[in-house]
RODO-2510 file (C-alpha; in nm, 4 decimals, decimal comma):
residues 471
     n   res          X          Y          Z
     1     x    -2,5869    -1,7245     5,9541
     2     x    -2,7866    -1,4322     5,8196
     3     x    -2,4984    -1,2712     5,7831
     4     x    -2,3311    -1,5201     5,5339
     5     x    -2,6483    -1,5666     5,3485
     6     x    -2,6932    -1,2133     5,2706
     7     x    -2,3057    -1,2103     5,1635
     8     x    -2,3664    -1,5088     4,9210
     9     x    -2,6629    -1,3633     4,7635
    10     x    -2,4870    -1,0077     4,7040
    11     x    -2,1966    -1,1948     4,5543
    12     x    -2,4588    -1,4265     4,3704
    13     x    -2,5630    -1,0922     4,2317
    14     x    -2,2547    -0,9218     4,1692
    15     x    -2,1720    -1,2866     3,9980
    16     x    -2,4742    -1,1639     3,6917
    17     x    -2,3446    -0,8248     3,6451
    18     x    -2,1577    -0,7775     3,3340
    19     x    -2,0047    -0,4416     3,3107
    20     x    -1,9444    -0,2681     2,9831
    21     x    -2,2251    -0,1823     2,6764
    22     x    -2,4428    -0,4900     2,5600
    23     x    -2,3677    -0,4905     2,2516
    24     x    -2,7203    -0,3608     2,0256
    25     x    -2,7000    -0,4468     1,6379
    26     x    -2,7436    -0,1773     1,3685
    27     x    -2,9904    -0,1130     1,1536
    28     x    -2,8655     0,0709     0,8450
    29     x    -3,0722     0,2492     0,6082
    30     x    -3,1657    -0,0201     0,2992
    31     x    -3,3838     0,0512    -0,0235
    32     x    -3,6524    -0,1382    -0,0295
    33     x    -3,5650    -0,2883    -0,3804
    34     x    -3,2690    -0,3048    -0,5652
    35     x    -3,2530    -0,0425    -0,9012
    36     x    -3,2551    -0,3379    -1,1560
    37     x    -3,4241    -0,5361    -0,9390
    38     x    -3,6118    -0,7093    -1,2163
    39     x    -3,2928    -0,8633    -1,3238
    40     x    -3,3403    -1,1385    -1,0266
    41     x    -3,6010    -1,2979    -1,1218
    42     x    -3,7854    -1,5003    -0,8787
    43     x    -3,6049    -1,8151    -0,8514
    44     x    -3,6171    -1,9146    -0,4802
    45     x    -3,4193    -2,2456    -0,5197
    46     x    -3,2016    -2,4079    -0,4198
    47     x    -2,8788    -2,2605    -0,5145
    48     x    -2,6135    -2,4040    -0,2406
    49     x    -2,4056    -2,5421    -0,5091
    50     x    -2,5005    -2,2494    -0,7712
    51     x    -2,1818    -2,3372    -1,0282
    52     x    -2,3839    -2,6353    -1,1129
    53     x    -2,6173    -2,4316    -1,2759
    54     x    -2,3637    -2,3674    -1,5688
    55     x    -2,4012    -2,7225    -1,6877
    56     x    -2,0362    -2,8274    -1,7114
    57     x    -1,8653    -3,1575    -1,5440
    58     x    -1,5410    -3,0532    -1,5689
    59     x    -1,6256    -2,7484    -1,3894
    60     x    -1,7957    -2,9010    -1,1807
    61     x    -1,4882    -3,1698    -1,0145
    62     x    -1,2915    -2,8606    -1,0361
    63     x    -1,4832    -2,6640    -0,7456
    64     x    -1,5244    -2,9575    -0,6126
    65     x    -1,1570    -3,0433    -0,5647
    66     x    -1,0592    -2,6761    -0,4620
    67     x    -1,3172    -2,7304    -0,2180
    68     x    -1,1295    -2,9936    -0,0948
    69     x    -0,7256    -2,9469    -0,1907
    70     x    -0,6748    -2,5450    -0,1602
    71     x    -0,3964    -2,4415     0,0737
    72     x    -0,5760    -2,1034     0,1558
    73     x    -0,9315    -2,3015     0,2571
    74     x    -0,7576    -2,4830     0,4575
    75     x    -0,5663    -2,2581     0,6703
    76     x    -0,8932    -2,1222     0,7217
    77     x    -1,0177    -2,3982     0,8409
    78     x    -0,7656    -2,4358     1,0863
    79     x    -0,8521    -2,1037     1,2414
    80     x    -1,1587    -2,1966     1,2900
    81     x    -1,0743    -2,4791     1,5320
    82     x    -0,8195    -2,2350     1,6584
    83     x    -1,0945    -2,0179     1,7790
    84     x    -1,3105    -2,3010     1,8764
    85     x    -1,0326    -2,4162     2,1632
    86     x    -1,0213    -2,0475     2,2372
    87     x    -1,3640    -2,0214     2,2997
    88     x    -1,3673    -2,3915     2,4987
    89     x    -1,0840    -2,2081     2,7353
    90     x    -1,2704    -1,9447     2,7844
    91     x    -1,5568    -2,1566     2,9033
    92     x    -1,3447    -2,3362     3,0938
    93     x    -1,2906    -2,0657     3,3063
    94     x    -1,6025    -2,0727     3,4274
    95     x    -1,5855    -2,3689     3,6446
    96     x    -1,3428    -2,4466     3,9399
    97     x    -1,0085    -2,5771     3,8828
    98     x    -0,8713    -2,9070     4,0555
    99     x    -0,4769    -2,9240     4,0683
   100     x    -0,3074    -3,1788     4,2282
   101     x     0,0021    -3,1693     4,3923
   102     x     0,2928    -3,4073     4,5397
   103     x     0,6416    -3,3038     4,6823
   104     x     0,9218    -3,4953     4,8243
   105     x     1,2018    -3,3522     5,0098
   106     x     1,5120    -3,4260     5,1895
   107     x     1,7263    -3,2023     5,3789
   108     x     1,9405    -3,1946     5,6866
   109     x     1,9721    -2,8423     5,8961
   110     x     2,2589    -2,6827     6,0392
   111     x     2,3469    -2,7356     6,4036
   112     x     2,4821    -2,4283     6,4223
   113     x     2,1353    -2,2498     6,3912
   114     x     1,9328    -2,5359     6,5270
   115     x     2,0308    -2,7315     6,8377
   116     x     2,0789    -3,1118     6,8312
   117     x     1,7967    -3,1781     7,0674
   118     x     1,5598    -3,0341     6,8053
   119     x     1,6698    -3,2043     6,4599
   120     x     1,9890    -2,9522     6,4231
   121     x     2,1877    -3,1169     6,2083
   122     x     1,9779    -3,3933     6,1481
   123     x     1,8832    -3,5623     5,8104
   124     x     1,5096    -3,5511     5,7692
   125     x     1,2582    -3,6412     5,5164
   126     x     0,9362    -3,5045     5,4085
   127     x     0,6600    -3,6126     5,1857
   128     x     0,3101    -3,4141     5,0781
   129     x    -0,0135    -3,4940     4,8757
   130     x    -0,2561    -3,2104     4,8287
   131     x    -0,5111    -3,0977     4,6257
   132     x    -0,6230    -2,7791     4,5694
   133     x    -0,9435    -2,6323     4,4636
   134     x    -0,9495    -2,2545     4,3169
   135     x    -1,2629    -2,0703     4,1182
   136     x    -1,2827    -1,6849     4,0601
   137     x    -1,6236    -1,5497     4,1136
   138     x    -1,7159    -1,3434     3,8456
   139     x    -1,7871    -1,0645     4,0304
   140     x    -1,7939    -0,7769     3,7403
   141     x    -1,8429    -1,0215     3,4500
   142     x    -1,4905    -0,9999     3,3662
   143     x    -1,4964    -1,3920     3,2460
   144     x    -1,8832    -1,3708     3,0804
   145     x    -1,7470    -1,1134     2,8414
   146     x    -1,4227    -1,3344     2,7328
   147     x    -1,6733    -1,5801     2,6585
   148     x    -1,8896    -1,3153     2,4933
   149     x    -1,5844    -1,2228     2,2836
   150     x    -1,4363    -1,5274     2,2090
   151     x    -1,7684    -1,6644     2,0738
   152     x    -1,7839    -1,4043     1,8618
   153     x    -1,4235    -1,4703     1,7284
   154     x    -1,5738    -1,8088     1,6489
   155     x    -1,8536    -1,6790     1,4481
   156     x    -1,6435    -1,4621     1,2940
   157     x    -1,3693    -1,6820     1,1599
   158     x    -1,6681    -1,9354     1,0346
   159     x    -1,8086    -1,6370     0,8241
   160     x    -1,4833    -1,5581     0,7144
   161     x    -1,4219    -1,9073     0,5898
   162     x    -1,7438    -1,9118     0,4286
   163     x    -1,6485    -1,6070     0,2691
   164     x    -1,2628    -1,7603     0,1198
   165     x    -1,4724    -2,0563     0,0001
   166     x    -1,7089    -1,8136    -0,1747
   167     x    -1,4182    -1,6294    -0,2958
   168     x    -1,2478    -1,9393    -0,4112
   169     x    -1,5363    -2,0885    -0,5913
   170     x    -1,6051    -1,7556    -0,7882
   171     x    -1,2238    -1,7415    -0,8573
   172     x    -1,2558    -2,0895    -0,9992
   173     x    -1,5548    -2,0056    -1,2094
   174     x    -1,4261    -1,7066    -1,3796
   175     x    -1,1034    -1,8495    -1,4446
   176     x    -1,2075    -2,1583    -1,6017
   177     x    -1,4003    -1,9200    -1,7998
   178     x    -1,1630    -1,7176    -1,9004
   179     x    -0,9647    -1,9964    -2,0024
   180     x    -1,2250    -2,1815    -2,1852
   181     x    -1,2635    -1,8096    -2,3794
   182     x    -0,8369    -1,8415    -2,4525
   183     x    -0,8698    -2,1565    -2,5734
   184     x    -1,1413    -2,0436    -2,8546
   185     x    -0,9513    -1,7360    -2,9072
   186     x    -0,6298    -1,9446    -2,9807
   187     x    -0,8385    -2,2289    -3,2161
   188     x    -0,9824    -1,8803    -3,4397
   189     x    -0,6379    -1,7732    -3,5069
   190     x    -0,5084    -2,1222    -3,5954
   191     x    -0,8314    -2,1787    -3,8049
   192     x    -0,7902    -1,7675    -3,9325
   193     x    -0,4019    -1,8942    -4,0026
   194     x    -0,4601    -2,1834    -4,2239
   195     x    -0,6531    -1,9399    -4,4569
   196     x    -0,4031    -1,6688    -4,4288
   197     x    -0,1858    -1,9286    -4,5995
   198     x    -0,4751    -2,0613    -4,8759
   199     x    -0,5238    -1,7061    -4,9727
   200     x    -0,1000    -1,6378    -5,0222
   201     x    -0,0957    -1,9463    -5,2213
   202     x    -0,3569    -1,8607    -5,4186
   203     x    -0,2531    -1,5006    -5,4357
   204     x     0,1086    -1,6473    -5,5556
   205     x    -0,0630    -1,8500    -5,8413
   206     x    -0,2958    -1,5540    -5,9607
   207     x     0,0600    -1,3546    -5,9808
   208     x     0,2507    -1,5960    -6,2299
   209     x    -0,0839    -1,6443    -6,4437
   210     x    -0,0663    -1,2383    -6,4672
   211     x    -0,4094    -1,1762    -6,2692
   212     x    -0,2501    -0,9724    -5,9430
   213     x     0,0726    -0,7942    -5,8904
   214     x     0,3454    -0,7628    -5,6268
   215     x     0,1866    -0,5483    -5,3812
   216     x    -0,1101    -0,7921    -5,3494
   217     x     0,1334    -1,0869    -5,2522
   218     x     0,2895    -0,8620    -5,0192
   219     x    -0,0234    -0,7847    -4,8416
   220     x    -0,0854    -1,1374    -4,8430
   221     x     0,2342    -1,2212    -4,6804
   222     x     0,2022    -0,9194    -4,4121
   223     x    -0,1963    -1,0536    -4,2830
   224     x    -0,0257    -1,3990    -4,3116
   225     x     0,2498    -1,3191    -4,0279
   226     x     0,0221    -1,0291    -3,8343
   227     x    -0,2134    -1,3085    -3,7934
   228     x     0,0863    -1,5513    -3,7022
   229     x     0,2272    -1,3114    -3,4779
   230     x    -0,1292    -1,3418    -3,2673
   231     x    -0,0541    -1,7086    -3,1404
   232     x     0,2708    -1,6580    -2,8711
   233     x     0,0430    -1,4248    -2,6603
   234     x    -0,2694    -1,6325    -2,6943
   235     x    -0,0406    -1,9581    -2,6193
   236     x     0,1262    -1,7824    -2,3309
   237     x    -0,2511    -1,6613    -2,1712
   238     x    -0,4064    -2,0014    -2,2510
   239     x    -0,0554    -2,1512    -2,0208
   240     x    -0,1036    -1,8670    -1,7461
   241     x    -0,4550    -1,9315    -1,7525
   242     x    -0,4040    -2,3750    -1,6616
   243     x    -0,1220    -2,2528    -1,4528
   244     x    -0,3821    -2,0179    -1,2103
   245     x    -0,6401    -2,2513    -1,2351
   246     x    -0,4284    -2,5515    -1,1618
   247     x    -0,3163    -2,3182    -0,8128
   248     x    -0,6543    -2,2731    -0,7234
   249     x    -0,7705    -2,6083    -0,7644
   250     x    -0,4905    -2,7341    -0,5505
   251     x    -0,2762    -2,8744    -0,7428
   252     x     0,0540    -2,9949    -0,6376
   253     x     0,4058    -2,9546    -0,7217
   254     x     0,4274    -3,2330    -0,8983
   255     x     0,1122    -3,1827    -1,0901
   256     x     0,1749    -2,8516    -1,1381
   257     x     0,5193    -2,9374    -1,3523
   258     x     0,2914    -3,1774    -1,5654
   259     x     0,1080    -3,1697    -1,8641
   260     x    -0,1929    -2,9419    -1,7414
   261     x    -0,5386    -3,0860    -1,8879
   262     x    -0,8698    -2,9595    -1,7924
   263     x    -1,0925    -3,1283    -2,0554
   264     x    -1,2016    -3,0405    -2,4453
   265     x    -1,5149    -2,8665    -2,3015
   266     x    -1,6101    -2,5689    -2,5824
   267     x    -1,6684    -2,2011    -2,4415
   268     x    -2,0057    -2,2441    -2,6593
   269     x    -2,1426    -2,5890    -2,4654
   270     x    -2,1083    -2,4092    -2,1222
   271     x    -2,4971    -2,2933    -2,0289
   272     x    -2,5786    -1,9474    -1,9059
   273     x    -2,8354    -1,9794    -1,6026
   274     x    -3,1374    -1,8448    -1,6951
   275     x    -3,2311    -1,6727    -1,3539
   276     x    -3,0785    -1,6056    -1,0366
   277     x    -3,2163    -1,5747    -0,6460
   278     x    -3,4328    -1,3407    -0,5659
   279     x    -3,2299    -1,1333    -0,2871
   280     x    -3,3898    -0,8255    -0,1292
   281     x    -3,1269    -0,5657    -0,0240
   282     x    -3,1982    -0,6582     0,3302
   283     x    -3,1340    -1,0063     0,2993
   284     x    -2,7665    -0,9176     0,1760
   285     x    -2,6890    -0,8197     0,5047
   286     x    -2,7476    -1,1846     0,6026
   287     x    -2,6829    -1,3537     0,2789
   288     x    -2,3068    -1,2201     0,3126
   289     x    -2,0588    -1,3911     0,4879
   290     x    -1,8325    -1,0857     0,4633
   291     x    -2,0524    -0,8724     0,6375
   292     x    -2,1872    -1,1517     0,9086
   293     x    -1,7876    -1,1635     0,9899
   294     x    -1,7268    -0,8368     1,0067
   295     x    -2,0050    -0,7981     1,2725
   296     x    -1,8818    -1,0623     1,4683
   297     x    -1,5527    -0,8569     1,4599
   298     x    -1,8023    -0,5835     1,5872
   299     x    -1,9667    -0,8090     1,8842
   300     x    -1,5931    -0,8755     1,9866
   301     x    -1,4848    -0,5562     2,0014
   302     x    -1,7880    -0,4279     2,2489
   303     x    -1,7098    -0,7298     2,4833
   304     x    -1,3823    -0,6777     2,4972
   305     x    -1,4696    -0,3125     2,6319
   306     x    -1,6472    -0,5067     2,9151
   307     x    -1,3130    -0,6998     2,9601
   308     x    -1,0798    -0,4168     2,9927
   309     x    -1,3769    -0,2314     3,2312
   310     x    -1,3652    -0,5017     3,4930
   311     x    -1,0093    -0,5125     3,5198
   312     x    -1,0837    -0,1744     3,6932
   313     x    -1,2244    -0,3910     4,0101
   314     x    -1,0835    -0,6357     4,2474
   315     x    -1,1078    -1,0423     4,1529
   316     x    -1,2144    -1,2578     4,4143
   317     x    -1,0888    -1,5827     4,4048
   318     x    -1,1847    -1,8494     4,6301
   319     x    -0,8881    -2,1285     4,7193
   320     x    -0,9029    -2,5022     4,9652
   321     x    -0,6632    -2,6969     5,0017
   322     x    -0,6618    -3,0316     5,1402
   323     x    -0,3880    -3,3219     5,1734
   324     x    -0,1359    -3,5013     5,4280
   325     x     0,2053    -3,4377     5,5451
   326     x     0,4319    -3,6789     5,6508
   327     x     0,7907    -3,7688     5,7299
   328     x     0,7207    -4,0960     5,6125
   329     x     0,5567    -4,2016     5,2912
   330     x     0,3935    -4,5043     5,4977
   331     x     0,2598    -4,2775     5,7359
   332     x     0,0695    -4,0223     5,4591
   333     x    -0,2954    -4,0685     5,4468
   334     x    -0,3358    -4,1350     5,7771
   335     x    -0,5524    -3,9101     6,0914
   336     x    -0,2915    -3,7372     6,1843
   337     x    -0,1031    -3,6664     5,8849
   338     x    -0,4571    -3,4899     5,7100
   339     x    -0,4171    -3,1244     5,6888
   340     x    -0,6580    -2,8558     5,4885
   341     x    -0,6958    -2,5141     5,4607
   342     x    -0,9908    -2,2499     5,2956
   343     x    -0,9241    -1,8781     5,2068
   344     x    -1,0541    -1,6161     4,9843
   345     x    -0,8294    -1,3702     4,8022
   346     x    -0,9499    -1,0151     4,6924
   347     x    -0,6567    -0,8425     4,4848
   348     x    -0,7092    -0,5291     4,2636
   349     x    -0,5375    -0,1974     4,1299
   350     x    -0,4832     0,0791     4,3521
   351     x    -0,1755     0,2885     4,1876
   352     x    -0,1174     0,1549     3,8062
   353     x    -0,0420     0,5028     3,7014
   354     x    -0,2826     0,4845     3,4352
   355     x    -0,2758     0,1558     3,2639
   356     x    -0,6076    -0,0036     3,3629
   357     x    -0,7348     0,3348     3,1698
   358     x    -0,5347     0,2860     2,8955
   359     x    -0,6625    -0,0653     2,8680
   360     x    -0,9956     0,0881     2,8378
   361     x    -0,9481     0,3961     2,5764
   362     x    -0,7555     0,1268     2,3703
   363     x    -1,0857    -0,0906     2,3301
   364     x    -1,2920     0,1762     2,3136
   365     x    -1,0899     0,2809     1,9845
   366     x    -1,0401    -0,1038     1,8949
   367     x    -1,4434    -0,0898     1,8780
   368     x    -1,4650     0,2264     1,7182
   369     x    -1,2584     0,1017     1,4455
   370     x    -1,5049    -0,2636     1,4356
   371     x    -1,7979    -0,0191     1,4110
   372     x    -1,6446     0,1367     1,0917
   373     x    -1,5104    -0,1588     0,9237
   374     x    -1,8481    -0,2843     0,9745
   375     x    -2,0288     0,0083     0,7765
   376     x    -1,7109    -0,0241     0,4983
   377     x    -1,7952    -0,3583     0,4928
   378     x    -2,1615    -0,3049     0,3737
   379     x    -2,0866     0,0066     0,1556
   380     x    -1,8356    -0,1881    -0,0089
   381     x    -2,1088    -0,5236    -0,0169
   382     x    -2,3836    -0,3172    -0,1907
   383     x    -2,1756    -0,1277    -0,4113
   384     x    -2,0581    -0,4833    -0,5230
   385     x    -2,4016    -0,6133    -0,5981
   386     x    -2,4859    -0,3152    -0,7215
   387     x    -2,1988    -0,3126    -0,9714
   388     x    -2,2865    -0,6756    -1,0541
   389     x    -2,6150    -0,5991    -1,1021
   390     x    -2,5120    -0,3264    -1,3613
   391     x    -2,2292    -0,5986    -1,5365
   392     x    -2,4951    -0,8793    -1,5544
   393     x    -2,7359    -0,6624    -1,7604
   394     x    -2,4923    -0,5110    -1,9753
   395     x    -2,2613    -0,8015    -2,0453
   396     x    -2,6040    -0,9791    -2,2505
   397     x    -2,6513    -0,6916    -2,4485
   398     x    -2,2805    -0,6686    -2,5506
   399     x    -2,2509    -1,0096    -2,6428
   400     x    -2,5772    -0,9903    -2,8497
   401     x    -2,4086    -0,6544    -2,9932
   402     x    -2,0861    -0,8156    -3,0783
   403     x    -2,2448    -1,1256    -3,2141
   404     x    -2,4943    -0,9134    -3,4943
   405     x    -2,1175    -0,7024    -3,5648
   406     x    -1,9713    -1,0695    -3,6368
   407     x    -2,2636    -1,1622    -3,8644
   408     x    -2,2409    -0,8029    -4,0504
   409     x    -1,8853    -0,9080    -4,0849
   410     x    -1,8811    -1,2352    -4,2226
   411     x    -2,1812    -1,0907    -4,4699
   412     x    -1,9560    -0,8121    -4,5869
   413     x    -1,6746    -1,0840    -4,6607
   414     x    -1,8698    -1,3268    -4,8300
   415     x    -1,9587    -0,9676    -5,0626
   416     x    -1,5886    -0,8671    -5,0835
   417     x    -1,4940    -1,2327    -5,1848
   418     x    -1,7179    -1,2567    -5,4792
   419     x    -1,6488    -0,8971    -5,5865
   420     x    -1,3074    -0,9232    -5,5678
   421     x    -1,3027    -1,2513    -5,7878
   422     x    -1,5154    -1,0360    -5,9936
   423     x    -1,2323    -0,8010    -6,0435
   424     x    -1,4516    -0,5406    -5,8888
   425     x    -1,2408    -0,4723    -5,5620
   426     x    -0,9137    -0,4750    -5,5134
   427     x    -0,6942    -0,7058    -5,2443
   428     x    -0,6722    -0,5095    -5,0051
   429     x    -1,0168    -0,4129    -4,9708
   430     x    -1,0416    -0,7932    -4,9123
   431     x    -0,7746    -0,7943    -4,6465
   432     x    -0,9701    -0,5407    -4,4704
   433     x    -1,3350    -0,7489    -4,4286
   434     x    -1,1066    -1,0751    -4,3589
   435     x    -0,9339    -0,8776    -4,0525
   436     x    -1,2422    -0,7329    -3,9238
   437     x    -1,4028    -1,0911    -3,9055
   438     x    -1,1343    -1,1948    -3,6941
   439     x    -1,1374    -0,9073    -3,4978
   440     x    -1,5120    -0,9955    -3,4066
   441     x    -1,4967    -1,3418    -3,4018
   442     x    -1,2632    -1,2672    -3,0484
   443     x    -1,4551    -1,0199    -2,9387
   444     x    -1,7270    -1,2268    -2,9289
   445     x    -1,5741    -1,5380    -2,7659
   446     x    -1,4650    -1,2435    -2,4889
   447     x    -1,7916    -1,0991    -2,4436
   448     x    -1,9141    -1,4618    -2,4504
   449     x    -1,6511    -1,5695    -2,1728
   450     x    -1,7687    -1,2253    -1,9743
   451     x    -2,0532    -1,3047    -1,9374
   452     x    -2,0470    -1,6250    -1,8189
   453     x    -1,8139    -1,4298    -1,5733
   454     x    -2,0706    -1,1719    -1,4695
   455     x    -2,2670    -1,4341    -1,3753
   456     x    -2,0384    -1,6340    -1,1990
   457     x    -1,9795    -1,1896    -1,0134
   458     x    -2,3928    -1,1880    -0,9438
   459     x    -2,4229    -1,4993    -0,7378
   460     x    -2,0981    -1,3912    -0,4881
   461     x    -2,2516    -1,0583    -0,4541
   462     x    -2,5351    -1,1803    -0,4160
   463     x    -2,3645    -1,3923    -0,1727
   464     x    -2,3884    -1,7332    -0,3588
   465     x    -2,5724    -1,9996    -0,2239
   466     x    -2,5068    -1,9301     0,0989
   467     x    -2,6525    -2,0061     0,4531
   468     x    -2,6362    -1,9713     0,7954
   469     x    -2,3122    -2,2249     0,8621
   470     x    -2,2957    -2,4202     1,1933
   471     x    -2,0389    -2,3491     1,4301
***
């Protein structure tokens, strides 16, 4: 008895060893503040749904149905439960399994091997019910790091999901910005068209009362169709433009080969946040679900180095069985037809010729490669936010740049117009002020539009409005 109690408790403690490294998390070296740190502000909202912040319905049901209708979300999604059963299996594992089994046979032997006396020859039926009861003790923690690992897969594919939907909302953002910008862009040049066309006409009557001459209509004529010539490419971005945004929202087929309408909203009526979160460069680690993903990947990748350790060791699995035998069905379940057995099974590699080793320098480079896609991913996270950072200051000062340009334009037409009716300028001096209002008045609906979009840039790098999801 003091035998088998000391073998239980060694195997109990064999049962809580877990060979292979624990995995330890990393601690990377992190400013204390960002560089334009000031740009933040100190808005420590609420910003889980930060597109609201813009002000605009239309945008608005659009997130909200990409959300809810895009393809690439949802085959996300479906990972996720993928590596939730994975992770419920590998549980699983942990507990004994129960399989029950029934046979039924019928078979005559041959005389000529058996005699008569004992059943040679004779038909002769057989019938079985058994269960049987089999659990692997986990003596090198072989099965704790599966579970180790495929938790982590979990966690991993949640973060990545969180990080599509960030991706998708930002993607939806931008574009709807870009197209709101298109659309302006395309109303200037109509509106810059229709007084290409009052200044030819006008022109035209000036030449037959004697006041111009030919080369004034015909400078007319060419701004006329170089400012015509403008609308096929600003048509064919404003239709790209519906088209992508149409994909991302989840659109389908059928919808998709329809008349694409995402509102009147004006580039102009869309508000510009007036602060974003206050983020310290250590949150970011956090804040990103890029990064939380690729540590996961990390975390999986040191268990499975536990994994492919313990296959170095024997498995011990435990096995009863218990059931009747009869030749009769009517006579199963009865005393003397009960039968059970109970065994233990050690099995484990003596000669593989290297493979268990193999199995071991392959995860060891499997996690070597985790480790560094884990530092790529926070280079690569930081130099995003700092890049945004850089974008979101600078796009304000552009547009503010570009707008002052536009007013020093229209000023210098408004000049050129009443000198030129003066007779004090000629035409194409005129020509030259209207183009370069045009020329500013899209530039500034662009800057306008990319800023909206650096915005839009800040809050993914920032990673959005994000929190710790539940798995």
């Amino acid at each position: 008895m003091r035998k088998f109690t000391s073998l239980a408790a060694a195997i109990a403690l064999l049962s809580g060893c877990a060979l292979g490294p624990d995995y330890q998390a990393q601690t990377p070296d992190l400013p204390d503040q960002w560089p334009e740190h000031e740009l933040l502000g100190q808005d420590t909202g609420d910003w889980q749904q930060w597109w609201t912040r813009f002000d605009d319905a239309t945008l608005n049901a659009l997130v909200e149905r990409a959300l809810d209708d895009n393809l690439e979300l949802q085959v996300q999604l479906q990972r996720i439960e993928q590596a939730r059963a994975e992770l419920g299996f590998s549980k699983a594992n942990r507990w004994p399994s129960l399989n029950a089994q029934a046979d039924a046979t019928r078979e005559q032997g041959s005389a000529a091997v058996m005699p008569p006396e004992l059943g040679g020859g004779q038909i002769r039926n057989q019938f079985s019910v058994n269960g049987v009861l089999s659990y692997e003790l986990d003596l090198w923690g072989r099965l704790a790091r599966e579970r180790e690992a495929a938790s982590a897969l979990l966690a991993q594919s949640v973060f990545g999901t969180e990080a599509v939907r960030l991706n998708l909302i930002t993607d939806v953002v931008t574009t709807y910005f870009n197209l709101r910008a298109a659309e302006q862009q395309l109303a200037i040049t109509r509106e810059t068209l229709g007084t290409r066309e009052e200044t030819l006409a006008l022109e035209e009557v000036r030449y037959e009362s004697g006041a111009s001459n030919p080369l004034s209509i015909r400078q007319a004529r060419a701004s006329l169709e170089r400012t015509r010539a403008r609308l096929p490419q600003q048509e064919q971005r404003v239709h790209e433009l519906r088209s992508a945004l149409a994909m991302l929202v989840g659109y389908s087929p059928r919808e998709l080969l329809s008349e694409l309408d995402f509102g009147d909203a004006k580039l102009t009526e869309i508000e510009l946040p007036d602060s974003v979160p206050a983020v310290l460069p250590s949150e970011l680690l956090q804040r990103r679900p890029d990064i939380r993903a690729a540590e996961e990947a990390l975390v999986a990748a040191n268990a499975r180095v536990g994994v492919a350790k313990a296959q170095r060791f024997p498995s011990l699995n435990l096995q009863a069985l218990g059931g009747s035998v009869a030749l009769d069905s009517d006579n199963l379940f009865t005393a003397p037809a009960e039968m059970w057995s109970v065994g233990a099974n050690l099995a484990g590699p003596l000669f593989d010729f290297g493979r268990t080793r193999s199995r071991i320098e392959s995860a060891e480079a499997q996690l070597a490669q985790a480790e560094a896609q884990y530092q790529l991913a926070i280079t690569n996270g930081f130099r995003d936010a700092r890049d945004a950072l850089v974008i979101y200051q600078t796009s304000d000062r552009r547009v503010e740049a570009v707008r002052r340009q536009a007013e020093a334009i229209e000023e210098t037409l408004e000049l050129a117009e009443l000198q030129y009716d003066a007779g004090s300028i000629g035409f194409y001096e005129l020509l030259d002020a209207q183009r370069g209002l045009l020329d500013a008045e899209l530039a500034l609906s662009q800057a306008m539009s990319d800023r909206l979009a650096a915005t839009a840039t800040l809050f993914k790098a920032m990673g959005g409005g994000w929190s710790m999801p539940r798995s």
